[in-house]
mmCIF file as gemmi writes it, N, C-alpha and C atoms, coordinates in Angstrom:
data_model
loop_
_atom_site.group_PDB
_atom_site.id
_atom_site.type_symbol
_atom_site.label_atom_id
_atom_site.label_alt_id
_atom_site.label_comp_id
_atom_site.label_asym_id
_atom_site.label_entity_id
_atom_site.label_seq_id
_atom_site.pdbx_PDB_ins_code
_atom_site.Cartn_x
_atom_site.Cartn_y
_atom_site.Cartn_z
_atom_site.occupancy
_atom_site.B_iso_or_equiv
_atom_site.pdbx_formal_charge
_atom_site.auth_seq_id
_atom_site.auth_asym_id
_atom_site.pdbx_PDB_model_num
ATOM 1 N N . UNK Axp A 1 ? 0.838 -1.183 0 1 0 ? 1 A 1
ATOM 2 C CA . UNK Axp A 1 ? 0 0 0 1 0 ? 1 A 1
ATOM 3 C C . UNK Axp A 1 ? 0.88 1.242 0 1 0 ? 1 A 1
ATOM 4 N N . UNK Axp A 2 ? 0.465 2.507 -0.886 1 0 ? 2 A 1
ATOM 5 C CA . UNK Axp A 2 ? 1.281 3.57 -0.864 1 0 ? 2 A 1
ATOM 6 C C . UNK Axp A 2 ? 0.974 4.665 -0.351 1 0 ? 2 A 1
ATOM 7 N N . UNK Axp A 3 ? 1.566 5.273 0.614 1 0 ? 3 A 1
ATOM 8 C CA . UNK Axp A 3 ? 1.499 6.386 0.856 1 0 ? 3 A 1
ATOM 9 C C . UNK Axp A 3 ? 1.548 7.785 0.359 1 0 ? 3 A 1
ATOM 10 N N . UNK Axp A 4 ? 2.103 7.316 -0.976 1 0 ? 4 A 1
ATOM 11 C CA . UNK Axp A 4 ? 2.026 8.764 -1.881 1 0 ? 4 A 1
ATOM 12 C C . UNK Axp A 4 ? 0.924 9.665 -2.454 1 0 ? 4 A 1
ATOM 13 N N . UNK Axp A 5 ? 1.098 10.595 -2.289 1 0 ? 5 A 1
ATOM 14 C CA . UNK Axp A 5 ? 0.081 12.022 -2.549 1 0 ? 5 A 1
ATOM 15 C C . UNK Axp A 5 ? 1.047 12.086 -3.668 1 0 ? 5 A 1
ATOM 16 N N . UNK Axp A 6 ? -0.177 12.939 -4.711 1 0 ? 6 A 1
ATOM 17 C CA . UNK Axp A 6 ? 0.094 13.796 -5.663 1 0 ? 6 A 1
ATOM 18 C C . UNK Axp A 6 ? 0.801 15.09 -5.113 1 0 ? 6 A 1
ATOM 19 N N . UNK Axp A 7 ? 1.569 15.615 -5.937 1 0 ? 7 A 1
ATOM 20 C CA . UNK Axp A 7 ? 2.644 16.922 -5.228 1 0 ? 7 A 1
ATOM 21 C C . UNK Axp A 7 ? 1.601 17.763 -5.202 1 0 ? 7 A 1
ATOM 22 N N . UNK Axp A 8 ? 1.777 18.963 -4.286 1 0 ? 8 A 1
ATOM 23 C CA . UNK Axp A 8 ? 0.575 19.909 -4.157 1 0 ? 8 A 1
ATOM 24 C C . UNK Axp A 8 ? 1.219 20.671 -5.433 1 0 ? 8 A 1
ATOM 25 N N . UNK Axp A 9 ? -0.157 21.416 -6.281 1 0 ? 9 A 1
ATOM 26 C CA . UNK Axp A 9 ? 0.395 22.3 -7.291 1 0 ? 9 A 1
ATOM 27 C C . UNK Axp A 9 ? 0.099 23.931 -7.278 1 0 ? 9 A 1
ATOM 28 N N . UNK Axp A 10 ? 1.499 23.782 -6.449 1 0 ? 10 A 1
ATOM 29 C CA . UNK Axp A 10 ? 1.617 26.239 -6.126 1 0 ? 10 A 1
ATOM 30 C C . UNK Axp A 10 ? 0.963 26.274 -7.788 1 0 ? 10 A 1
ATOM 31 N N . UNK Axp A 11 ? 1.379 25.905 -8.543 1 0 ? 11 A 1
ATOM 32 C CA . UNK Axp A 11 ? 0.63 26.68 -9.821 1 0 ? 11 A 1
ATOM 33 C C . UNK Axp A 11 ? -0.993 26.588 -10.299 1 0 ? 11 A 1
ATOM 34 N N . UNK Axp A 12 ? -1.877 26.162 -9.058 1 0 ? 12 A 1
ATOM 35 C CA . UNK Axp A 12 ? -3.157 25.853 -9.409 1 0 ? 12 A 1
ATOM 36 C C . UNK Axp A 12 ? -3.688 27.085 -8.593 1 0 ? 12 A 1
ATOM 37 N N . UNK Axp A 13 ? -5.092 27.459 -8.998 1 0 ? 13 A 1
ATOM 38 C CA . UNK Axp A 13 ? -5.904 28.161 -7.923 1 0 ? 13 A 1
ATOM 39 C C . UNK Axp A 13 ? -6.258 27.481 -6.699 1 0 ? 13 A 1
ATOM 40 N N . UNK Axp A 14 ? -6.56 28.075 -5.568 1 0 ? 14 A 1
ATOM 41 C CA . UNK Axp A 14 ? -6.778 27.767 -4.585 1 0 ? 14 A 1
ATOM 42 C C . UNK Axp A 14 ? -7.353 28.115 -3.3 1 0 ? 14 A 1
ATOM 43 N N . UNK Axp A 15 ? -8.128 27.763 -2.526 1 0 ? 15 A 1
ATOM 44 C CA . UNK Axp A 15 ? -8.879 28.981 -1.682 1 0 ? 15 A 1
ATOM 45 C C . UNK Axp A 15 ? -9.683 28.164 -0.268 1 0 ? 15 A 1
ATOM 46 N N . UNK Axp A 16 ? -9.461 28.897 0.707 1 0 ? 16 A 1
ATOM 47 C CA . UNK Axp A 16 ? -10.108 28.5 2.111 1 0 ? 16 A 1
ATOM 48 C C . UNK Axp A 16 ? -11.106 27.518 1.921 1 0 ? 16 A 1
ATOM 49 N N . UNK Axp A 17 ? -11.404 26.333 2.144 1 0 ? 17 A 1
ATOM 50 C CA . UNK Axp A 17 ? -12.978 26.044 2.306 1 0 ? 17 A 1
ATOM 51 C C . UNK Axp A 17 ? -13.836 27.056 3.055 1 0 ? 17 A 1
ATOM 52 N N . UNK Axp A 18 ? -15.202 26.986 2.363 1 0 ? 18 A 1
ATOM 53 C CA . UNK Axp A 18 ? -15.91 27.651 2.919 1 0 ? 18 A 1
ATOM 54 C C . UNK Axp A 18 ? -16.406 27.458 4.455 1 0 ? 18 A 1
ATOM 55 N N . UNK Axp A 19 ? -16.174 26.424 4.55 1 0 ? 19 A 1
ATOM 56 C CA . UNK Axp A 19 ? -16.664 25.328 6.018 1 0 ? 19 A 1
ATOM 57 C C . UNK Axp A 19 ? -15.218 25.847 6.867 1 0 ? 19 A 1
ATOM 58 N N . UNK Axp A 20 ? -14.371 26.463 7.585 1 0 ? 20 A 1
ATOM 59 C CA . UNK Axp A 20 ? -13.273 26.416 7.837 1 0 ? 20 A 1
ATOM 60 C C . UNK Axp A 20 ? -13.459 28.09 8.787 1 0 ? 20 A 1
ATOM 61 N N . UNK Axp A 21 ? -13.476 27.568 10.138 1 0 ? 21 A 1
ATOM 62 C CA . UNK Axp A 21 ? -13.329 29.006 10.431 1 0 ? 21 A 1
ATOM 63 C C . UNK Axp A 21 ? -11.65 29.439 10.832 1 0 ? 21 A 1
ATOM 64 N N . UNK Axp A 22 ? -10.955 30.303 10.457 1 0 ? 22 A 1
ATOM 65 C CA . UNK Axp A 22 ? -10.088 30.829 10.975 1 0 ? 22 A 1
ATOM 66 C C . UNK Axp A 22 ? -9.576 31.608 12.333 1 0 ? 22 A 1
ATOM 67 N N . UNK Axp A 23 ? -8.789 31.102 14.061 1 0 ? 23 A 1
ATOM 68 C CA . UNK Axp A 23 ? -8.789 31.567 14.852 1 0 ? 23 A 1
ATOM 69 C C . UNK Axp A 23 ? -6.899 32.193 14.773 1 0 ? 23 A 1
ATOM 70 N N . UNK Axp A 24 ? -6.778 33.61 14.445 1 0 ? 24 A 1
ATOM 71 C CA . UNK Axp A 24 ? -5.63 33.924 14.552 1 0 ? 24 A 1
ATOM 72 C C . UNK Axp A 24 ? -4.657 33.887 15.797 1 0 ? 24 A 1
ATOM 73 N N . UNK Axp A 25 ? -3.831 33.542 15.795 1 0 ? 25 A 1
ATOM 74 C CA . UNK Axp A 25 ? -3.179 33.302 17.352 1 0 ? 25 A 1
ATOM 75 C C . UNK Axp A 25 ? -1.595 34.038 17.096 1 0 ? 25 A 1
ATOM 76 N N . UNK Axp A 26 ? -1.051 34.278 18.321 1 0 ? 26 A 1
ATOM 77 C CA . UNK Axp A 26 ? 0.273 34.611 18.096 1 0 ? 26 A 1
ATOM 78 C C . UNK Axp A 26 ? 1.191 33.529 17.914 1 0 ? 26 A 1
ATOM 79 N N . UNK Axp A 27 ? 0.72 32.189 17.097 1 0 ? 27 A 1
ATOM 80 C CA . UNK Axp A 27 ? 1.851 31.87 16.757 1 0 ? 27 A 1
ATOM 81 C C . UNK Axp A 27 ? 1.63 31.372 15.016 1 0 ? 27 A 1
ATOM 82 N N . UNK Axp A 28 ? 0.523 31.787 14.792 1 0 ? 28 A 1
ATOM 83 C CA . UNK Axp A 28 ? -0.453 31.886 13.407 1 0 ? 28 A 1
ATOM 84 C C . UNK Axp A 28 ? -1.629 31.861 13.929 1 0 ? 28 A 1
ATOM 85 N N . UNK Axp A 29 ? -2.348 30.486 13.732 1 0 ? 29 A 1
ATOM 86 C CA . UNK Axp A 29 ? -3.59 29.924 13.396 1 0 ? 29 A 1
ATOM 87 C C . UNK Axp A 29 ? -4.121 29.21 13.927 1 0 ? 29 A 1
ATOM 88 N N . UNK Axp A 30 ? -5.198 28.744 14.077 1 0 ? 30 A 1
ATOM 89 C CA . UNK Axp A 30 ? -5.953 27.145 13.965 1 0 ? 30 A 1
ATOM 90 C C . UNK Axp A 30 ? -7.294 27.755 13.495 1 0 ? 30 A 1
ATOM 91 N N . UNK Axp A 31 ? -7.564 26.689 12.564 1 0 ? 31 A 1
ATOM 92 C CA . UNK Axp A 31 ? -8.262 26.015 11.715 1 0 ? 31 A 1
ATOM 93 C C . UNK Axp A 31 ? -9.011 25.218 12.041 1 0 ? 31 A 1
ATOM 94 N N . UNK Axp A 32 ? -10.761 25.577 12.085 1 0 ? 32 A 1
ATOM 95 C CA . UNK Axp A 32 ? -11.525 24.162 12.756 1 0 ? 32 A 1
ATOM 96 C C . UNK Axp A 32 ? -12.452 24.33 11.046 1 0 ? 32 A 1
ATOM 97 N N . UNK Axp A 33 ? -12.649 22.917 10.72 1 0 ? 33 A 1
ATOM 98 C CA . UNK Axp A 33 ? -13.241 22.61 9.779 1 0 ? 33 A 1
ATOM 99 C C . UNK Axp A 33 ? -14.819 22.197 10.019 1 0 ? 33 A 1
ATOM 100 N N . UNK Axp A 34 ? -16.153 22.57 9.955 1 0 ? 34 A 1
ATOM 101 C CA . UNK Axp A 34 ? -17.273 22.04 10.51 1 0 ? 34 A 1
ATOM 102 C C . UNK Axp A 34 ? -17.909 21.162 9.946 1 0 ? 34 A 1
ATOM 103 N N . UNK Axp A 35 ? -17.584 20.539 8.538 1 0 ? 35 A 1
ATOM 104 C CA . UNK Axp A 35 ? -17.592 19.789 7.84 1 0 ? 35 A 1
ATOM 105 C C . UNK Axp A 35 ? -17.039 18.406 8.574 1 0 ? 35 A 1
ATOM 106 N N . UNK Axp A 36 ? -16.208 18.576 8.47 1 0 ? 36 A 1
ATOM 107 C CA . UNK Axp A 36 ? -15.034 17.098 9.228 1 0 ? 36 A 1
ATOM 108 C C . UNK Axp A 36 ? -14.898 17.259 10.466 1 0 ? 36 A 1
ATOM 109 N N . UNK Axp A 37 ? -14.763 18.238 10.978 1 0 ? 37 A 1
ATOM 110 C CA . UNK Axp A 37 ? -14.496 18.373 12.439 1 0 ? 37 A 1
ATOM 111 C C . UNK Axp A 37 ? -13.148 18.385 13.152 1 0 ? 37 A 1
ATOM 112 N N . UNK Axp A 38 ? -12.284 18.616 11.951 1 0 ? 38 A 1
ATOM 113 C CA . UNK Axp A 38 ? -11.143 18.586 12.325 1 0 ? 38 A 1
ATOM 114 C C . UNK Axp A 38 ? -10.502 19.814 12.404 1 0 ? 38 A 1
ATOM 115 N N . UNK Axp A 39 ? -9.414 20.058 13.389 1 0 ? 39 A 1
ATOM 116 C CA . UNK Axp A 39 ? -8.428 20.863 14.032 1 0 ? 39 A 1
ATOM 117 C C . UNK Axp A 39 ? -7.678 21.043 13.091 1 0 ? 39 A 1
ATOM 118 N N . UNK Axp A 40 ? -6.615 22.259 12.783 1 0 ? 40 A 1
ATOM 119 C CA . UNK Axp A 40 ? -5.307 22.408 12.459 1 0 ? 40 A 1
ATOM 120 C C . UNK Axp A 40 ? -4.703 23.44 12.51 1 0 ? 40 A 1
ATOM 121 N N . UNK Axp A 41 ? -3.242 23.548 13.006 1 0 ? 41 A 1
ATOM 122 C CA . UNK Axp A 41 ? -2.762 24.254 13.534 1 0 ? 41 A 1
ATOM 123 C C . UNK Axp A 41 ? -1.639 24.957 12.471 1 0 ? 41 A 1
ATOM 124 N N . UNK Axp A 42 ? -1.642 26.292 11.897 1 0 ? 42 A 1
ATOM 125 C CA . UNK Axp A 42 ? -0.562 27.041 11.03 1 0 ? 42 A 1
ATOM 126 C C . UNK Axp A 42 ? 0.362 27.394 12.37 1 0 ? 42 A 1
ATOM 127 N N . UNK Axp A 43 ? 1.589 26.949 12.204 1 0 ? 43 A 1
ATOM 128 C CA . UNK Axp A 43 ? 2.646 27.302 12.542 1 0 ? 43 A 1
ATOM 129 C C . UNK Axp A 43 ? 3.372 28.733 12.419 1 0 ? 43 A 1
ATOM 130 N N . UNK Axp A 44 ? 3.099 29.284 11.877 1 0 ? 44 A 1
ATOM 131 C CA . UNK Axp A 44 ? 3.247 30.741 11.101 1 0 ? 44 A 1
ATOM 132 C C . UNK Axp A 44 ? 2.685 31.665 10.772 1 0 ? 44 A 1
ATOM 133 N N . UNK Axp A 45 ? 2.564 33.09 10.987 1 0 ? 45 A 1
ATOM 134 C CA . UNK Axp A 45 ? 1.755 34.323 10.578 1 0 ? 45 A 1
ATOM 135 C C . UNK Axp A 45 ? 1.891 33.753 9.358 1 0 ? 45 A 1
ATOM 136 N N . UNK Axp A 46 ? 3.015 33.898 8.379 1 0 ? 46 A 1
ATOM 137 C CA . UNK Axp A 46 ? 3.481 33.957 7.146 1 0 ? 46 A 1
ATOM 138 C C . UNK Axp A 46 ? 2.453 32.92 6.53 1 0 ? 46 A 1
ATOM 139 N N . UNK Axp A 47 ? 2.296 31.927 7.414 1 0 ? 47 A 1
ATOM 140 C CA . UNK Axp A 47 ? 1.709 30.26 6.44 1 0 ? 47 A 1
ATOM 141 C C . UNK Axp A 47 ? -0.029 31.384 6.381 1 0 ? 47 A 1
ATOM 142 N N . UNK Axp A 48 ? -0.053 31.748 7.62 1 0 ? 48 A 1
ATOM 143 C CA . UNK Axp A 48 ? -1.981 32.307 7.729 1 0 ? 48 A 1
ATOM 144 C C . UNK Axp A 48 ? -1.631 33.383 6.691 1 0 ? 48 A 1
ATOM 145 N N . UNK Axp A 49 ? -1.079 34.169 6.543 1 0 ? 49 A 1
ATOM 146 C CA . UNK Axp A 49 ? -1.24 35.413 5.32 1 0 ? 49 A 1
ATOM 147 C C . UNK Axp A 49 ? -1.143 34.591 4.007 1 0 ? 49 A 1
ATOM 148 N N . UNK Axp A 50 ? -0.464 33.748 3.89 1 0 ? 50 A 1
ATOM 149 C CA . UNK Axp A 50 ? -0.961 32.8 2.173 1 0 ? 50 A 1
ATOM 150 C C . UNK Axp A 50 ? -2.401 32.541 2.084 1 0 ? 50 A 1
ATOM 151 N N . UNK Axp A 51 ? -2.419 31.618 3.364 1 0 ? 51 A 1
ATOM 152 C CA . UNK Axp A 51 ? -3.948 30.877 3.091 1 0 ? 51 A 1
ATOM 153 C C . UNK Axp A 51 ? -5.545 31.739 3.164 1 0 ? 51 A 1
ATOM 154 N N . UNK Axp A 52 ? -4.934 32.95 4.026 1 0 ? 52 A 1
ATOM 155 C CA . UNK Axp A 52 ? -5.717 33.779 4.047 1 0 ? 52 A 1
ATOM 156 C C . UNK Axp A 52 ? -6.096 34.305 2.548 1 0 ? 52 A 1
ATOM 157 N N . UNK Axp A 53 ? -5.144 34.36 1.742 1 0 ? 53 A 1
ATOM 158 C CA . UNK Axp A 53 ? -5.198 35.063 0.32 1 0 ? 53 A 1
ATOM 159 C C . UNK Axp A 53 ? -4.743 34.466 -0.384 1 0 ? 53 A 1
ATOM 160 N N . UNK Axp A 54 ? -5.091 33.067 -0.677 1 0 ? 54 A 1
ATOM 161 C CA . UNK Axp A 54 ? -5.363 32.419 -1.869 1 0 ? 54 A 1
ATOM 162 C C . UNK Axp A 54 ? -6.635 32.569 -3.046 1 0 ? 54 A 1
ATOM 163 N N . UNK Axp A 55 ? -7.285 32.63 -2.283 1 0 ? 55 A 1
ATOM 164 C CA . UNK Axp A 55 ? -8.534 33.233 -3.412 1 0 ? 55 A 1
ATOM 165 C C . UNK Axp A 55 ? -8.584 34.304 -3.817 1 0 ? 55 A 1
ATOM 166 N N . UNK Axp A 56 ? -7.712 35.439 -3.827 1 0 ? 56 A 1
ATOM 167 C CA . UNK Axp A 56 ? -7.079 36.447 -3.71 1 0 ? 56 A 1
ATOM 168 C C . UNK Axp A 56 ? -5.908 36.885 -5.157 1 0 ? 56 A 1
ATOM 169 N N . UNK Axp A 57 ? -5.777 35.331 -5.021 1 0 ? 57 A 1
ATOM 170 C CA . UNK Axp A 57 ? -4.27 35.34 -6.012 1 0 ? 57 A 1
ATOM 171 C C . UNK Axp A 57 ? -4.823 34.475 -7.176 1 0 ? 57 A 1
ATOM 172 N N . UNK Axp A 58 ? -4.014 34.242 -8.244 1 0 ? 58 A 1
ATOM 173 C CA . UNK Axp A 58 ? -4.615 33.147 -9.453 1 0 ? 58 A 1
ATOM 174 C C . UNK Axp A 58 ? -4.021 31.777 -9.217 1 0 ? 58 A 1
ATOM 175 N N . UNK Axp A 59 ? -2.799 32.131 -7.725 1 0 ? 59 A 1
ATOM 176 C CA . UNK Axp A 59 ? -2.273 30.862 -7.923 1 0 ? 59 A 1
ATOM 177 C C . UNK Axp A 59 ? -1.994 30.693 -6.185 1 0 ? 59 A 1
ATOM 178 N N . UNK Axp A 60 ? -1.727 29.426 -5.993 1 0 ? 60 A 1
ATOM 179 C CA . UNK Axp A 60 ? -1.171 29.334 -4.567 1 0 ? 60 A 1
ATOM 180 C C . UNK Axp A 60 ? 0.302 29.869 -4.549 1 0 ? 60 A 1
ATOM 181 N N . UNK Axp A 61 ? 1.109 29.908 -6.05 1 0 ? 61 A 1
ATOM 182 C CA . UNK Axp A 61 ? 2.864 30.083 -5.958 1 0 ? 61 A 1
ATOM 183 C C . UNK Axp A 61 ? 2.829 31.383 -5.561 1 0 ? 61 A 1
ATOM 184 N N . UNK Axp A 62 ? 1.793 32.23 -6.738 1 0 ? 62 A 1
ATOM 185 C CA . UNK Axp A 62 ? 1.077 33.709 -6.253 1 0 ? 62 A 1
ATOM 186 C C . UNK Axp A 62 ? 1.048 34.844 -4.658 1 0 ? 62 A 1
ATOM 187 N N . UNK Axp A 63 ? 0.551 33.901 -4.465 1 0 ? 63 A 1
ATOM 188 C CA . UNK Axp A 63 ? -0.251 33.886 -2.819 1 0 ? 63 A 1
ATOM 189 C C . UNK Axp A 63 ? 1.1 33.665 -2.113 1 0 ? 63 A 1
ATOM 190 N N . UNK Axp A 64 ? 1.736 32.743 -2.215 1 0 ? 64 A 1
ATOM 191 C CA . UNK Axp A 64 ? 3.301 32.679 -1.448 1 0 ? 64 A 1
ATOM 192 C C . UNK Axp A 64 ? 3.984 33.639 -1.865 1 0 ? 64 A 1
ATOM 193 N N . UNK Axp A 65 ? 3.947 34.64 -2.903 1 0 ? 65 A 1
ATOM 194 C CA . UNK Axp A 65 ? 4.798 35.474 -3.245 1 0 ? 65 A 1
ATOM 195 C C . UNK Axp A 65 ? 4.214 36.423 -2.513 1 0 ? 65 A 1
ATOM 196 N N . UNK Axp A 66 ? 2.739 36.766 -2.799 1 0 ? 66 A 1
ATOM 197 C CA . UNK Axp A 66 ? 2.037 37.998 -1.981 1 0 ? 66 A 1
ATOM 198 C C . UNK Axp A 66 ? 2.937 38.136 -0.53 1 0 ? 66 A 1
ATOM 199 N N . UNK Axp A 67 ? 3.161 37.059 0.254 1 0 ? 67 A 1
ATOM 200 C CA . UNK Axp A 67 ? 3.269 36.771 1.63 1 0 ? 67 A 1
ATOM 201 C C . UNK Axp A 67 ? 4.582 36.952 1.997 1 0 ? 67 A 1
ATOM 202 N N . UNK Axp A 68 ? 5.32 37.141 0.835 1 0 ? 68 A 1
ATOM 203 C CA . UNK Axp A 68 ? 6.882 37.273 1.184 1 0 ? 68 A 1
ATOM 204 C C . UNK Axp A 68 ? 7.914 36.236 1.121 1 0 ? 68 A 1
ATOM 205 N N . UNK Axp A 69 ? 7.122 35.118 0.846 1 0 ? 69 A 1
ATOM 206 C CA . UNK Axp A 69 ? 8.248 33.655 0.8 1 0 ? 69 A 1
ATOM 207 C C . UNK Axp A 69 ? 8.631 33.595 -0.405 1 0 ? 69 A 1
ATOM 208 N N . UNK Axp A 70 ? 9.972 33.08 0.13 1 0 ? 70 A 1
ATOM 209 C CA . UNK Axp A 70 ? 10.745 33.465 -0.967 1 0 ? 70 A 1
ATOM 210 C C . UNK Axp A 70 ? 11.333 31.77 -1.673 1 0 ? 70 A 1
ATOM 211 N N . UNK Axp A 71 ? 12.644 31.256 -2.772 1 0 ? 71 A 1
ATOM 212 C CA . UNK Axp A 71 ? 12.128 30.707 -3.087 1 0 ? 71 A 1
ATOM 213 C C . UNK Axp A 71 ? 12.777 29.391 -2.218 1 0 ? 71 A 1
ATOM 214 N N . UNK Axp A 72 ? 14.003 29.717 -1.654 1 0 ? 72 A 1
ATOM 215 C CA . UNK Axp A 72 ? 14.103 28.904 -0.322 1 0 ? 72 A 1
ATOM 216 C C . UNK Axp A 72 ? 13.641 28.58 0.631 1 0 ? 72 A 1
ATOM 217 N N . UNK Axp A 73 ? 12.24 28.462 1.272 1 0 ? 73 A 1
ATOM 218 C CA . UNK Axp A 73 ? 11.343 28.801 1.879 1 0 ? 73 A 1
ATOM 219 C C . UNK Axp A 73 ? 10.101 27.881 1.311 1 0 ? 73 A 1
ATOM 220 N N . UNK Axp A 74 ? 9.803 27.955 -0.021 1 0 ? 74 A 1
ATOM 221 C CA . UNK Axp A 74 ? 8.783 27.554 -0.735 1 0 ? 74 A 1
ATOM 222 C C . UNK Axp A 74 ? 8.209 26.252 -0.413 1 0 ? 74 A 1
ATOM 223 N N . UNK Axp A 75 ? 9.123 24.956 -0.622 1 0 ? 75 A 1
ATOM 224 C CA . UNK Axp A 75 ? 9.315 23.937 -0.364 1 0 ? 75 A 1
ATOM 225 C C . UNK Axp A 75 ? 8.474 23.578 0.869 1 0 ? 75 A 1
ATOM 226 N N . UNK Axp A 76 ? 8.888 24.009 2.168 1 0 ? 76 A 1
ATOM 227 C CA . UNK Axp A 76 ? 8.507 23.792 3.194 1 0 ? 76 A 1
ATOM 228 C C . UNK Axp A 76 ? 6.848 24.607 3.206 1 0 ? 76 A 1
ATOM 229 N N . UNK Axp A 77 ? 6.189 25.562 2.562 1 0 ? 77 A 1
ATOM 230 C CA . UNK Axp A 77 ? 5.109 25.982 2.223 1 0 ? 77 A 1
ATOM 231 C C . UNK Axp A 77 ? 4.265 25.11 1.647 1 0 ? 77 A 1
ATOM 232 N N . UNK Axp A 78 ? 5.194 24.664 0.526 1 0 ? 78 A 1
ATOM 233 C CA . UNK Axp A 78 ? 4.23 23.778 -0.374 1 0 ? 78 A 1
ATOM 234 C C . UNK Axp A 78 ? 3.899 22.45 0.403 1 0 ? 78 A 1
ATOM 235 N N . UNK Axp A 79 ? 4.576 22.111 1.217 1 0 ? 79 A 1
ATOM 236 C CA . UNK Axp A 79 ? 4.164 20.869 2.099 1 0 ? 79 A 1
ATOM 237 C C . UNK Axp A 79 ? 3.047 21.299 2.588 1 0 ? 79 A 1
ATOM 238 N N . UNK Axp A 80 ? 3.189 22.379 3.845 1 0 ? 80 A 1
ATOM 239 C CA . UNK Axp A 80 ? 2.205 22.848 4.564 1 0 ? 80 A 1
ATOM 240 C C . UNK Axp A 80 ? 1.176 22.953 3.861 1 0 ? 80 A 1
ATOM 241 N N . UNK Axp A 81 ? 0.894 23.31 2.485 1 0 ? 81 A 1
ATOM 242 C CA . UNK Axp A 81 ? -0.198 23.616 1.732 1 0 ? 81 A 1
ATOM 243 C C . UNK Axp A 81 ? -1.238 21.996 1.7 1 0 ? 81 A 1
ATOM 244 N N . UNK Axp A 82 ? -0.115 21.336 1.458 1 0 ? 82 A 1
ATOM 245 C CA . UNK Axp A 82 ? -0.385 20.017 0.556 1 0 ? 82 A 1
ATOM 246 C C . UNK Axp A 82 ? -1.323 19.284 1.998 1 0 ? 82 A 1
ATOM 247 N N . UNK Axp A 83 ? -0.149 19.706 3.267 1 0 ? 83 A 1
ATOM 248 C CA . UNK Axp A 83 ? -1.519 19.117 4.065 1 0 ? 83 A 1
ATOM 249 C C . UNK Axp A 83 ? -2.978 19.583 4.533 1 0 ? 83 A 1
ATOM 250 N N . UNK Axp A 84 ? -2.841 20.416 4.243 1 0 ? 84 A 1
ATOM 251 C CA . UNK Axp A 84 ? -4.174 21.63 4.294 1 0 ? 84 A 1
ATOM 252 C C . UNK Axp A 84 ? -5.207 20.899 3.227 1 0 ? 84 A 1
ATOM 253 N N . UNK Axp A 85 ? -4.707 20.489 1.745 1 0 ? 85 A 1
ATOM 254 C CA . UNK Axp A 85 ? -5.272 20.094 1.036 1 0 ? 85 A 1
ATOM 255 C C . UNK Axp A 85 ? -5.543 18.487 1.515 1 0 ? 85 A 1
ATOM 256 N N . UNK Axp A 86 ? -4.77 18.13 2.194 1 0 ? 86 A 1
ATOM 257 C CA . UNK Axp A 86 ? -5.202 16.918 2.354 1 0 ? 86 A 1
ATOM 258 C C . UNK Axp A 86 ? -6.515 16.626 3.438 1 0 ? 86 A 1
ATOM 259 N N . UNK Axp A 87 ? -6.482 17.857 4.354 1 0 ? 87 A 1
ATOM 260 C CA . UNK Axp A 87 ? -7.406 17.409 5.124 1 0 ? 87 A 1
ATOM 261 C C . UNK Axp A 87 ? -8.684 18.398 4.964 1 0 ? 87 A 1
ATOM 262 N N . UNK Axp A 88 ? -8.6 18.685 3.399 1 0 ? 88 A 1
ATOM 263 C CA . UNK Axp A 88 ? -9.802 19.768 3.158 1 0 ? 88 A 1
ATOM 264 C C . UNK Axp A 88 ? -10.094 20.94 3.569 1 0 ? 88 A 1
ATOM 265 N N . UNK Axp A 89 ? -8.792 21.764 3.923 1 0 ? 89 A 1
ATOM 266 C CA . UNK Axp A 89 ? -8.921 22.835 5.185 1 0 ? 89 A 1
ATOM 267 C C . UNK Axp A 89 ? -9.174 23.794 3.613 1 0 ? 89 A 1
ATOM 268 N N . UNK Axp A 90 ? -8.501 23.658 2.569 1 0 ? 90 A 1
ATOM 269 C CA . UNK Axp A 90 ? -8.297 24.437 1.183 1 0 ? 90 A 1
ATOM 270 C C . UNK Axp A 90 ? -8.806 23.577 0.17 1 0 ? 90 A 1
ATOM 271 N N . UNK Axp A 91 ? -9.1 24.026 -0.743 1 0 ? 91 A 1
ATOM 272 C CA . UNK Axp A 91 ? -10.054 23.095 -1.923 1 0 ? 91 A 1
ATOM 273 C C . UNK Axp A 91 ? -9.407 24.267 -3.015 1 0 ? 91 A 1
ATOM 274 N N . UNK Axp A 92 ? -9.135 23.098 -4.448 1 0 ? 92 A 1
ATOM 275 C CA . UNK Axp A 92 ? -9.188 23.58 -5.652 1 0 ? 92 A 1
ATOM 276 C C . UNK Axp A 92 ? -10.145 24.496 -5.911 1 0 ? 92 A 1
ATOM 277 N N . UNK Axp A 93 ? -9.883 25.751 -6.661 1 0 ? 93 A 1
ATOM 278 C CA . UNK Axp A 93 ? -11.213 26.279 -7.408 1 0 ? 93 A 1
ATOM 279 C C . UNK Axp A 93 ? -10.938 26.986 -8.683 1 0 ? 93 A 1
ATOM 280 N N . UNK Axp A 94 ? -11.905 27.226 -9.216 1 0 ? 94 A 1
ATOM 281 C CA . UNK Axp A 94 ? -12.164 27.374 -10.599 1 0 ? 94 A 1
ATOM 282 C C . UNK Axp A 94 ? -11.396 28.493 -10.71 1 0 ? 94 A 1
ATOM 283 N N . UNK Axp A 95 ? -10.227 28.442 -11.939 1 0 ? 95 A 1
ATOM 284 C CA . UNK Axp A 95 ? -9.925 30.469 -12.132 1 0 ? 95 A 1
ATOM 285 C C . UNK Axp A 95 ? -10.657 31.24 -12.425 1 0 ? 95 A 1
């Protein structure tokens, strides 16, 4: 059995679920989903100012640029993204 995910793609649109309330904290975020019911915690102002403004941007790579990350940096974003996407906190959307 495999554990592999598709790579998250910074070059797709992308945007908050609507179901997802945002609680800002001083060390970013958490994320309660009312849909699933699940928790999650942004580690970072920087990670909450992307996700905050993805729907915002045409792209998630976009949205990481808006935010200041740069391209050493990215990598470790695009993970964070990818799990966001994994647990539905962010959903694909239409350009």
């Amino acid at each position: 059995m495999s554990t592999d995910r598709a790579p998250f793609d910074l070059d797709a649109p992308w945007r908050l679920d609507e179901r997802v309330a945002v609680r800002p904290e001083r060390f970013g975020a958490l994320l309660y989903h009312f849909g699933t019911r699940r928790l999650s915690f942004l580690k970072s102002p920087a990670l909450l100012a992307v996700v905050r403004s993805l729907a915002e941007h045409p792209t998630a790579r976009a949205a990481c640029d808006g935010a200041g990350i740069r391209s050493p940096e990215l990598a470790r974003y695009r993970a964070a993204l990818a799990a966001l996407a994994a647990s539905r906190m962010i959903q694909p959307r239409r350009s």
